[in-house]
N, C-alpha and C positions, 0 to 999 in steps of 0.2 A: 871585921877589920876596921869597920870605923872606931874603935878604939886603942888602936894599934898608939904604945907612944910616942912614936914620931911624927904622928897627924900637927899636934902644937907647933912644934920646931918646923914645920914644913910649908910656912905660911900660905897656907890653904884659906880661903876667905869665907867664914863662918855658912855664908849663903850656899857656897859650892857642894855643902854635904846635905843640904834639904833636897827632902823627896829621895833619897837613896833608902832602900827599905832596910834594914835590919834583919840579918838569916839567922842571927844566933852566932855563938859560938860554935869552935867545930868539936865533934864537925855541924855542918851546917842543920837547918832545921828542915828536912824534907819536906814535910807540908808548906812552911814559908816558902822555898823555893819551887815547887810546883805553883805555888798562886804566880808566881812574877811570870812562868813561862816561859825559861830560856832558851834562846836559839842555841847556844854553848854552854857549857859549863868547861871553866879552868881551873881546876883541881889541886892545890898543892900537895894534899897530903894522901898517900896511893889505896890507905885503906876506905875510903868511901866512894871508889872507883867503881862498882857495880851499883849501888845503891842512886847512885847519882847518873849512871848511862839509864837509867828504868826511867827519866825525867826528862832529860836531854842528850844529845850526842855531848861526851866529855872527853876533856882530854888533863894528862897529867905533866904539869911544869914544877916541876920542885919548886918550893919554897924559898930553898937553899941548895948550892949545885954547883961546884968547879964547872962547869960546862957553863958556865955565863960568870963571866967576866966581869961585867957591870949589869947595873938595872937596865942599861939600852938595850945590851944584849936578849937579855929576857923580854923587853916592849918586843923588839925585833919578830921574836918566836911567838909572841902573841899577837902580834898585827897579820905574820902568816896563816895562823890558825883562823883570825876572823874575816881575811879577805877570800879564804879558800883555794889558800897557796900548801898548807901546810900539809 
Protein backbone atom coordinates (compact mmCIF):
# COMPACT_ATOMS: atom_id res chain seq x y z
CA UNK A 1 0.00 0.00 0.00
CA UNK A 2 2.71 2.35 0.09
CA UNK A 3 1.93 2.91 -3.29
CA UNK A 4 -1.50 3.45 -3.15
CA UNK A 5 -2.24 6.92 -5.36
CA UNK A 6 -3.40 8.86 -3.00
CA UNK A 7 -0.15 8.72 -0.73
CA UNK A 8 0.86 12.13 -3.07
CA UNK A 9 -2.38 13.98 -2.52
CA UNK A 10 -2.34 13.15 1.08
CA UNK A 11 0.40 15.21 2.25
CA UNK A 12 2.20 12.65 4.01
CA UNK A 13 5.84 14.09 4.72
CA UNK A 14 8.38 12.09 2.83
CA UNK A 15 10.15 11.03 6.21
CA UNK A 16 6.67 9.47 7.71
CA UNK A 17 7.10 6.38 5.26
CA UNK A 18 10.90 5.56 6.18
CA UNK A 19 11.51 2.40 7.96
CA UNK A 20 7.84 0.98 6.95
CA UNK A 21 8.86 -2.32 5.26
CA UNK A 22 7.46 -3.21 2.05
CA UNK A 23 5.12 -6.78 2.05
CA UNK A 24 4.57 -6.88 -1.54
CA UNK A 25 1.64 -6.57 -3.32
CA UNK A 26 -1.37 -8.64 -2.49
CA UNK A 27 -1.68 -10.53 -1.50
CA UNK A 28 0.95 -9.91 0.67
CA UNK A 29 4.46 -11.81 0.81
CA UNK A 30 4.15 -14.44 3.64
CA UNK A 31 7.79 -14.83 4.35
CA UNK A 32 8.08 -10.75 4.34
CA UNK A 33 5.35 -10.78 6.82
CA UNK A 34 6.58 -13.46 9.05
CA UNK A 35 10.11 -11.64 9.50
CA UNK A 36 8.18 -8.35 10.82
CA UNK A 37 6.15 -10.50 13.45
CA UNK A 38 2.78 -9.28 13.85
CA UNK A 39 0.87 -9.14 16.79
CA UNK A 40 -2.29 -8.58 14.16
CA UNK A 41 -2.87 -8.92 10.97
CA UNK A 42 -5.86 -6.53 9.13
CA UNK A 43 -6.86 -8.23 6.21
CA UNK A 44 -8.72 -6.55 3.46
CA UNK A 45 -9.16 -9.04 1.18
CA UNK A 46 -11.05 -12.61 2.73
CA UNK A 47 -9.10 -14.82 0.48
CA UNK A 48 -5.62 -14.95 2.34
CA UNK A 49 -7.49 -15.33 5.59
CA UNK A 50 -6.10 -18.79 6.49
CA UNK A 51 -2.66 -18.32 5.16
CA UNK A 52 -2.28 -15.24 6.99
CA UNK A 53 -3.97 -16.76 10.67
CA UNK A 54 -0.82 -19.60 10.35
CA UNK A 55 1.40 -16.12 11.07
CA UNK A 56 -0.64 -14.05 13.33
CA UNK A 57 -4.11 -13.89 14.91
CA UNK A 58 -6.01 -12.02 11.72
CA UNK A 59 -8.76 -10.36 11.36
CA UNK A 60 -11.01 -9.19 8.16
CA UNK A 61 -12.21 -5.43 7.54
CA UNK A 62 -12.98 -4.89 4.05
CA UNK A 63 -11.36 -2.80 1.97
CA UNK A 64 -14.51 -1.47 0.79
CA UNK A 65 -17.93 -1.97 2.69
CA UNK A 66 -21.46 0.08 3.08
CA UNK A 67 -20.96 -0.86 6.73
CA UNK A 68 -18.44 2.14 7.25
CA UNK A 69 -19.56 5.14 6.47
CA UNK A 70 -16.39 7.07 6.36
CA UNK A 71 -12.57 6.16 6.89
CA UNK A 72 -13.35 7.14 10.80
CA UNK A 73 -15.74 4.56 10.88
CA UNK A 74 -13.30 2.01 9.72
CA UNK A 75 -10.16 3.72 12.23
CA UNK A 76 -12.88 3.13 14.76
CA UNK A 77 -13.16 -0.83 14.08
CA UNK A 78 -9.59 -0.99 13.95
CA UNK A 79 -8.61 0.86 17.09
CA UNK A 80 -11.23 -1.93 18.71
CA UNK A 81 -9.44 -4.67 17.26
CA UNK A 82 -5.93 -3.30 18.49
CA UNK A 83 -6.94 -2.32 22.01
CA UNK A 84 -8.66 -5.70 22.49
CA UNK A 85 -12.05 -4.32 22.48
CA UNK A 86 -13.09 -6.03 19.31
Amino acid sequence: MLKEVWIPSANVEEDALEGIEALGEFPLSLEKLAVVEPDLIINALPDNQEAYSKIAPTVHIPYWSEQYKSPVDKFLKIAKYTTGNG
